[in-house]
Every structure is written in C-alpha cells, then in structure tokens.
C-alpha positions, -999 to +999 in steps of 0.1 A: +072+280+034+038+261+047+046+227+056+012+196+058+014+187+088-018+165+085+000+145+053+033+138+079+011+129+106-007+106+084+026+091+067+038+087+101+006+068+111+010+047+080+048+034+086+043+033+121+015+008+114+035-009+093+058-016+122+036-027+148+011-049+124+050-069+118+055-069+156+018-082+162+028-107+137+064-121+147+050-123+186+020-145+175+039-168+154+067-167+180+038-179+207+024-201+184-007-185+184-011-177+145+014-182+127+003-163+098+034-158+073+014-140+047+003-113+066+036-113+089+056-108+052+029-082+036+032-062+069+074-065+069+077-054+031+050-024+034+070-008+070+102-015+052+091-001+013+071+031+032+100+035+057+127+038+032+104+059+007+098+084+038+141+086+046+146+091+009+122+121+002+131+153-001+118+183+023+113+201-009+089+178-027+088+184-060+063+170-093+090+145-100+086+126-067+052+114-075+072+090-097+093+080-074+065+073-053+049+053-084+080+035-087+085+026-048+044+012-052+053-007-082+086-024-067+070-032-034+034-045-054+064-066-070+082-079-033+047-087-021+040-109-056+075-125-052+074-137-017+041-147-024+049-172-051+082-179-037+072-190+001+036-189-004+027-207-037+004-236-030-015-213+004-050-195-006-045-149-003-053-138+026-067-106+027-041-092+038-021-097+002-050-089-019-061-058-004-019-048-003-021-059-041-050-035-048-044-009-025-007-004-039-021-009-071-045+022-068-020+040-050+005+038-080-020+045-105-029+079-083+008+088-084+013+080-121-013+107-128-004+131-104+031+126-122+015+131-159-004+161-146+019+180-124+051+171-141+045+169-180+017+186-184+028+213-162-006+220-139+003+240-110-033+250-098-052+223-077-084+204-089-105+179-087-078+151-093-057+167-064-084+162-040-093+131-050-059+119-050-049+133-017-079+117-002-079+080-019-041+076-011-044+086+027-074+063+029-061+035+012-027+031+032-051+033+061-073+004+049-041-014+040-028-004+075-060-022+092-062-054+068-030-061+077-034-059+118-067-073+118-066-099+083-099-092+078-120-088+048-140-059+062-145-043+027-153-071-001-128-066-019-115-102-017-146-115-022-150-089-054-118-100-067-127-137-065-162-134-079-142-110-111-115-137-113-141-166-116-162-147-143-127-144-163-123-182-162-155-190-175-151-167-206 
C-alpha cells in the first residue's frame, strides 16, 4: 500500500494554517491592534471545516470521498456566507472572504468532478483532470491559507470580482 505523503504534508500545512492565521487574529484584536472580525471568522470556520474533514476521512480513501469533500466545501462556503451576513452585513469583503468564497468555490467544483469521473463514470486511470485537480486544490488552499494571514489582495481577484459584479449591475 503506497501512501502521499506530499498530499498529508500539504493537508497538514493547510489546517495548521488555518490555526495559526485564527491565533494571529484573536491576539491582534485582543491587543487592539486590528481587530479584524472578518478575517478572524473566515480563518476560525476554514481550521475548524478542514480540521474536522481531515478527523473524518478514511485511511482508505475511496471515489466516494471526493463528495464528501464537495459537500464539506459547500457547507463551509455556506458558514463563511452566514456569518458574513449575520455579523458582517453592512462591512465592505475583505479579501480574506472573497478569495475563501472563490477558492472553496473552485475547490468544490474540482471535487464534484473528480466525483462524477472517478465514482460514476468509473475512471480508474489518471489524466489530465487528475493532475489538474491535484495541483489547483493544493494551490488554492494555499492562496487561501496566505489571504487569510496576510488579508491581502495579492492576486486580483477582489478587484476581478468587483469590476465582474459592476458590469452585471449595469446590464
């Protein structure tokens, strides 16, 4: 039995991220230093939704756990939305939620399809979607990993989504 290493080293990576971007968060709005709530909640919700998806897998991963994975995305896409527009209604997104709304977005998507192609349709020889899946998931957790330390727009993307959403409204 071969085990991936690199993927547990890299999930590990992710949750423990998770962990300290919610420390780095509670300490500076406990010192009054920035007492960013959006990012401190985005950061809380991903280390708990990634930390409970990693206790719950199976050793023996199977074609079926890619939905579970889809459904873990989809639930915590759905936490993030929530406390957003429960606590943070009237504030402006902060990268940190909309990269953590596109990122788990992708991410779901990638694991619907790896679902649909491993599980019903029964593909058991790697290709191109494999690779591209195994790569876009690990580097997207990562991105999400760093917007949410740092709260920085380093990519575009909110300044895509705003300049996409703006275009909608005038249509």
């Amino acid at each position: 039995m071969a085990f991936d290493y690199f993927g547990l080293s890299i999930g590990a990576l992710v949750i423990w991220g998770f962990f300290m971007a919610s420390l780095l968060h509670v300490t500076f709005y406990i010192l009054a230093v920035n007492k960013n709530v959006q990012a401190l909640a985005c950061a809380s919700i991903l280390a708990a939704s990634y930390s409970l998806s990693d206790l719950t897998t199976p050793a023996n991963f199977e074609s079926i756990d890619f939905a579970v994975y889809f459904l873990y995305d989809v639930v915590t896409l759905g936490a993030i939305i929530l406390a957003k527009y429960l606590f943070f209604r009237d504030a402006k997104n902060h990268p940190c939620y909309v990269y953590c709304c596109i990122g788990l977005t992708i991410n779901a998507l990638l694991f619907f399809a790896m679902f649909v192609d491993s599980h019903l349709l029964g593909t058991y020889e790697p290709w191109a979607l494999w690779y591209f899946y195994s790569s876009t998931v690990n580097i997207v957790d990562l991105v999400m990993v760093s917007v949410v330390i740092l709260n920085r727009d380093f990519i575009g993307l909110q300044l895509l989504s705003r300049k996409f959403l703006s275009s909608k409204a005038v249509v």
